[in-house]
ZABA-621625 format. One line per 8 residues: number of its first residue (from 1); their letters; for each residue x, y, z of C-alpha. Coordinates in nm, 3 decimals. Example, Ala and Ser with C-alpha at 12.3 -4.5 7.8 and 13.67 -1.06 7.14 Angstrom:
% ZABA-621625
1 = as = 1.230 -0.450 0.780 | 1.367 -0.106 0.714 .
% end
This chain:
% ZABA-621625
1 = xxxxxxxx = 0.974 -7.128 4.966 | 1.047 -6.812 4.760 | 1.356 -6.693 4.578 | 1.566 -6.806 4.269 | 1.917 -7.026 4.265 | 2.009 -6.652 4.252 | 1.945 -6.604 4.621 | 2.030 -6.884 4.738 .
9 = xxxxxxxx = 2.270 -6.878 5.086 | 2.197 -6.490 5.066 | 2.225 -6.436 5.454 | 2.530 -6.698 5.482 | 2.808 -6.485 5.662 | 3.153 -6.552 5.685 | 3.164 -6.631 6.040 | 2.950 -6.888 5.981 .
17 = xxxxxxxx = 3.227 -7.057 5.709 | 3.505 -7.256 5.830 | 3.767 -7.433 5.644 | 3.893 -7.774 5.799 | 4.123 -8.004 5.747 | 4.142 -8.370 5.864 | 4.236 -8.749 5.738 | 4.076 -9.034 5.666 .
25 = xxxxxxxx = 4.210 -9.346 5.872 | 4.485 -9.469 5.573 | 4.604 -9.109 5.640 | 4.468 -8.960 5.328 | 4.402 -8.578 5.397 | 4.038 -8.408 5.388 | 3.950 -8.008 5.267 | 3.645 -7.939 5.362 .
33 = xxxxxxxx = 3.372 -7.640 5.459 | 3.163 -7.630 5.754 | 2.880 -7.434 5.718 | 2.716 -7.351 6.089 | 2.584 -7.135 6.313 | 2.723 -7.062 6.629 | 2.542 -7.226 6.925 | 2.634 -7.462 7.203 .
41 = xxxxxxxx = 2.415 -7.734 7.142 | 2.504 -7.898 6.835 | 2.363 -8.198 6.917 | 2.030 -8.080 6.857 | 2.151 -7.897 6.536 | 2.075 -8.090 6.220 | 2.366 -8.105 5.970 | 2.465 -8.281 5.666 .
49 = xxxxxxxx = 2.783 -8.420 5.507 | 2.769 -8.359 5.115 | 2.965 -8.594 4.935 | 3.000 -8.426 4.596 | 3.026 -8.544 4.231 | 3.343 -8.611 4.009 | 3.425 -8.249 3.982 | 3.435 -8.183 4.415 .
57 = xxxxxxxx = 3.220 -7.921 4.583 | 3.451 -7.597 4.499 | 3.457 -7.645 4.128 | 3.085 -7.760 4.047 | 2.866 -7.458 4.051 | 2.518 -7.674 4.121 | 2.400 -7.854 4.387 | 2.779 -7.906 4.563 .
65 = xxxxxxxx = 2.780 -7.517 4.579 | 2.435 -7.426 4.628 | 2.257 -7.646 4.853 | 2.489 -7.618 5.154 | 2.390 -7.191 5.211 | 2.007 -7.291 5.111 | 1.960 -7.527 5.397 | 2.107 -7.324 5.669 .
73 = xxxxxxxx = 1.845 -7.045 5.592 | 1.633 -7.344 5.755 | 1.844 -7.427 6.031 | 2.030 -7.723 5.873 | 2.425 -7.701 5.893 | 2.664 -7.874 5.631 | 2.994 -7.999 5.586 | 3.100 -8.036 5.227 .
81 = xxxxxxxx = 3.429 -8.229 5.229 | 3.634 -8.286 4.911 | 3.712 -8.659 4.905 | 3.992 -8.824 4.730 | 3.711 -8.841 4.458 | 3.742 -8.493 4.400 | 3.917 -8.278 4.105 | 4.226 -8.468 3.940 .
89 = xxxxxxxx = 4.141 -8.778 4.145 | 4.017 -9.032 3.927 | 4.384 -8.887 3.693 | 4.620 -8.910 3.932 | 4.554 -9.243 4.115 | 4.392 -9.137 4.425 | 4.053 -9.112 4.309 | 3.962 -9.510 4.405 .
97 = xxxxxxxx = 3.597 -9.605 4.478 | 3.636 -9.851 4.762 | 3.860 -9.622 4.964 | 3.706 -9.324 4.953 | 3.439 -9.470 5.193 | 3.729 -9.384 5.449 | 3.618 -9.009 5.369 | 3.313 -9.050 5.445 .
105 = xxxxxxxx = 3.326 -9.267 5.778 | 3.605 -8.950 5.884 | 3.351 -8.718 5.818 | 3.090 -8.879 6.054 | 3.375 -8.900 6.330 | 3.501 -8.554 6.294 | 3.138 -8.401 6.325 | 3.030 -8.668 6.618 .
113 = xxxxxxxx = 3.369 -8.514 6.808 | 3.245 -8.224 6.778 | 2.937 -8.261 6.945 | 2.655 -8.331 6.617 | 2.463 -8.660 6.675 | 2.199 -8.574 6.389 | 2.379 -8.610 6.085 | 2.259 -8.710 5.755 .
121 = xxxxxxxx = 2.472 -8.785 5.476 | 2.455 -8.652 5.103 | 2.542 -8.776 4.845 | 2.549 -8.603 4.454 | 2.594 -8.824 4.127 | 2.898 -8.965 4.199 | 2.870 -8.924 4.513 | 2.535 -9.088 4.564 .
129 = xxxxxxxx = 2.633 -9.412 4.459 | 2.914 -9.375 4.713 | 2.689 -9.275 5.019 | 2.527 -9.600 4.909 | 2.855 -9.811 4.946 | 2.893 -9.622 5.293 | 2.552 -9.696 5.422 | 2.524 -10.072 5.347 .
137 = xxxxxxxx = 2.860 -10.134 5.535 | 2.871 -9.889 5.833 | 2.610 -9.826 6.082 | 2.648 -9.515 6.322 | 2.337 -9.402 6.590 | 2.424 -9.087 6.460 | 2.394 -9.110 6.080 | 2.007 -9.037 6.105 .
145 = xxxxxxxx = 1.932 -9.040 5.751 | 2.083 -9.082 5.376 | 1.995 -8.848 5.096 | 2.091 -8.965 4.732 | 2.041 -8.739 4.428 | 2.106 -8.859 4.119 | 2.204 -9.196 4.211 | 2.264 -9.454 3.932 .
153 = xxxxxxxx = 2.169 -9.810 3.880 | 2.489 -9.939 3.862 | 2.805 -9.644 3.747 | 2.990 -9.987 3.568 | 2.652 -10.040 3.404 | 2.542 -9.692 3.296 | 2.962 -9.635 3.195 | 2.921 -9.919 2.937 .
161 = xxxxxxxx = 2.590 -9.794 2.768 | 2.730 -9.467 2.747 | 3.080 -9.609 2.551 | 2.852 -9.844 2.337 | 2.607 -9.566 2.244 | 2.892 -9.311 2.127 | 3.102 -9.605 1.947 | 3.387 -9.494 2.200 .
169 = xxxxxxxx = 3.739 -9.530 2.149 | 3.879 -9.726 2.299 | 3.546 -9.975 2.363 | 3.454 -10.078 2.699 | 3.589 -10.402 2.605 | 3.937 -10.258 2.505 | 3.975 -10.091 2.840 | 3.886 -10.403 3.056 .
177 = xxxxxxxx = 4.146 -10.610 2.854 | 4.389 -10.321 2.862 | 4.336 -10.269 3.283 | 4.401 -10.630 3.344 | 4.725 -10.656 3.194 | 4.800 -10.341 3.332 | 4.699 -10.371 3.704 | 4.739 -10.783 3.709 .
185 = xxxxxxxx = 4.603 -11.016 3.960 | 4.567 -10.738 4.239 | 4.506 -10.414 4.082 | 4.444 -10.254 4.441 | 4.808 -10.302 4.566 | 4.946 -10.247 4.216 | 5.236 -10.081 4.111 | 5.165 -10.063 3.727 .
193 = xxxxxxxx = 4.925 -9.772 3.644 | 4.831 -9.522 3.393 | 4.694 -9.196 3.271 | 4.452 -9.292 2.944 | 4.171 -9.131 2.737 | 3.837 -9.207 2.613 | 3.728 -9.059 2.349 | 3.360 -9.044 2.250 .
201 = xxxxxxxx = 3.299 -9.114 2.574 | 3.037 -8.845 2.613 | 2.960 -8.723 2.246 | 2.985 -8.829 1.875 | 3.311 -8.615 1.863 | 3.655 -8.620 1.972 | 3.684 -8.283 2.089 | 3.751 -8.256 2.472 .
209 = xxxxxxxx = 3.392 -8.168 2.592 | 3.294 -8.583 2.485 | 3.657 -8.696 2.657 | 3.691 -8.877 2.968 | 4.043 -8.973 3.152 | 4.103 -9.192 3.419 | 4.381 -9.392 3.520 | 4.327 -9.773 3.478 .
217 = xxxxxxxx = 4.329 -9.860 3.868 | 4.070 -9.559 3.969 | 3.874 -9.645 3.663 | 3.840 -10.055 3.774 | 3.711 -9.918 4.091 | 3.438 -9.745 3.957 | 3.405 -9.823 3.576 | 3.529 -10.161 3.569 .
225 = xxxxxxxx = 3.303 -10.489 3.536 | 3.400 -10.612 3.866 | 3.337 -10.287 4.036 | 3.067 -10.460 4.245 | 3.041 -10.163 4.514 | 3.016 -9.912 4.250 | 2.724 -10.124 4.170 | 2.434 -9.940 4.402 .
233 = xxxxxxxx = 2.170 -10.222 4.323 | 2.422 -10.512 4.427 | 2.468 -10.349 4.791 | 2.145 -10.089 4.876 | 1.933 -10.353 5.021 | 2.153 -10.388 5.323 | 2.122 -9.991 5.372 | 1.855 -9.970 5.739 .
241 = xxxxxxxx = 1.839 -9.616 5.786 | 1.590 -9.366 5.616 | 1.640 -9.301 5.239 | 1.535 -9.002 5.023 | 1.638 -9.056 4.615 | 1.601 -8.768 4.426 | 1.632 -8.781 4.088 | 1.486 -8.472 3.801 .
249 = xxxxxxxx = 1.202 -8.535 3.615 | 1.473 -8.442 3.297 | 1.782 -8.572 3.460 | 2.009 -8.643 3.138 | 2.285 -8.907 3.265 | 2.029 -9.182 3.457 | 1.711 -9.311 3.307 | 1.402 -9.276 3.467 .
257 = xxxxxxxx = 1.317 -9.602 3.664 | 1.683 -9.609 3.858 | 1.538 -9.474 4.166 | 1.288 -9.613 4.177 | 1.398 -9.930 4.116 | 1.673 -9.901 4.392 | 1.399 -9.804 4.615 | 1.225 -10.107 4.552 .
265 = xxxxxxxx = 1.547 -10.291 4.624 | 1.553 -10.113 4.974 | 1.255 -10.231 5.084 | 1.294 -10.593 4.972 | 1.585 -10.586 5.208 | 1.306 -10.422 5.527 | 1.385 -10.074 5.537 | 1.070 -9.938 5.500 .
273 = xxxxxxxx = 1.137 -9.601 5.551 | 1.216 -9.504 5.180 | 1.100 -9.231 4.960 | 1.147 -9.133 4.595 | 1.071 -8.770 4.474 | 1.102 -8.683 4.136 | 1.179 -8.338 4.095 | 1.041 -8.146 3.834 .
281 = xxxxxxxx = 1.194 -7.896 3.593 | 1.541 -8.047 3.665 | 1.771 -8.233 3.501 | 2.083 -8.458 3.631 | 2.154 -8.157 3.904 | 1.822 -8.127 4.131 | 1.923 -7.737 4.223 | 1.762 -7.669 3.845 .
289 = xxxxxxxx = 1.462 -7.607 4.041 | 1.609 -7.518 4.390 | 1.265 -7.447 4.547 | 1.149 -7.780 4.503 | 1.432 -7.912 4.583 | 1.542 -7.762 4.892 | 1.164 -7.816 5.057 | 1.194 -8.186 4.970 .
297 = xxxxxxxx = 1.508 -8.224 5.205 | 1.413 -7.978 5.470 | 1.099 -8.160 5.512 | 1.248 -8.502 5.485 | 1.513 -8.389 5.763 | 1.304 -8.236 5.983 | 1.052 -8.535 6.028 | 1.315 -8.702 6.080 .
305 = x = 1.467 -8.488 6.413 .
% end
């Protein structure tokens, strides 16, 4: 492969760009971009559905905005759909783990009614960890593989190092205690929430760059100690279809053994059809090193068609 991130989706025209727009089943309503060339027989055409990181795919300038033009040089379409993840999600209420698997499973449906029956699914930070939740519950004949960059351990896990390492403030401890008298006995169907801070939460200061904010309900879903499908290791064994982790040789969020480790637990469960690739010269974002990167899927994919 030759050519810098700077060239990167350099023959992408705009007829080949689409914006959509389409709900989830609870009626929550989808942005997203299809990326694909114009031919008849999409069900031969190989495409993937990125599910992006906290920031959603038109803000983040990495792999969310990158990848999707570098694969269809190579004949792979994409549709990168903003979930309820995305932007002020995880502030305003909407942004709660468990549900947004509802984006996903829309996404499959709205590319299977339109013809696509190869489809691979990827997921980004964030996002990874949700793909993971999606795969171990649904099972679709034409989800033909699941990509996961970047995918943690556990996000409730890696949350509370993170807090405990910076001395945040408040604690993990403070927030758990605070969200339960907040949200009560069912803090999915609850009334009660609210916007709060964490400072330190990223840094030894208190200046916005090391600040996190979440509302308590979207934060139980994905932060919280009982977010068990936020939890990849609790739920990837039951995932049967082909997995490729990626994770950068200098990614700075996850520690080194977490894919591998959740590969391991994929094959205890029999999926045998699991590969890890560390990719070098990259940190937490893969597209670092785009070359690398982008062979590693559009070999994966294709051996897979």
């Amino acid at each position: 492969m030759t050519g810098g991130s700077n060239s990167i989706g350099r023959h992408v025209t705009d007829s080949k760009q689409q914006l959509i727009r389409f709900k989830a089943r609870d009626g929550f309503e989808l942005d997203a971009l299809l990326l694909c060339e114009q031919r008849e027989d999409k069900e031969n055409l190989p495409i993937v559905i990125h599910i992006h990181g906290v920031l959603g795919h038109f803000l983040a300038r990495g792999t969310p905005r990158l990848l999707p033009p570098a694969l269809l040089e190579y004949g792979i379409q994409s549709l990168s759909v903003n979930t309820r993840m995305a932007f002020m999600g995880q502030i305003m209420g909407e942004g709660i783990f468990d549900d947004a698997v509802y984006d996903i499973e829309a996404s499959v449906s709205f590319l299977k009614a339109k013809g696509f029956k190869r489809i691979f699914i990827l997921g980004y930070s964030l996002g990874a960890n949700l793909s993971v939740y999606y795969a171990a519950t649904r099972l679709d004949p034409c989800v033909r593989g699941l990509i996961l960059e970047g995918c943690a351990f556990s996000l409730p896990d890696s949350h509370r190092k993170r807090l405990d390492r910076w001395k945040s403030i408040p604690s993990y401890e403070e927030i758990c205690k605070k969200a339960v008298e907040v949200l009560g006995e069912d803090p999915h169907r609850s009334l009660d929430d609210r916007i709060f801070l964490i400072y330190r939460a990223w840094g030894p200061t208190l200046n916005p760059f090391h600040t996190e904010i979440f509302t308590y309900k979207t934060w139980w879903f994905m932060r919280g100690p009982k977010a068990y499908n936020a939890m990849a290791y609790r739920v990837v064994s039951r995932i049967k279809i082909p997995v490729l982790f990626l994770q950068g040789e200098n990614d700075e969020i996850l520690e080194t053994w977490e894919a591998k480790e959740l590969a391991r637990l994929v094959l205890e469960g029999g999926n045998t059809n699991v590969k890890v690739r560390y990719v070098s010269k990259a940190g937490h974002d893969c597209m670092e090193n785009p070359e690398e990167t982008v062979s590693a899927i559009v070999s994966w994919v294709y051996s897979l068609c």
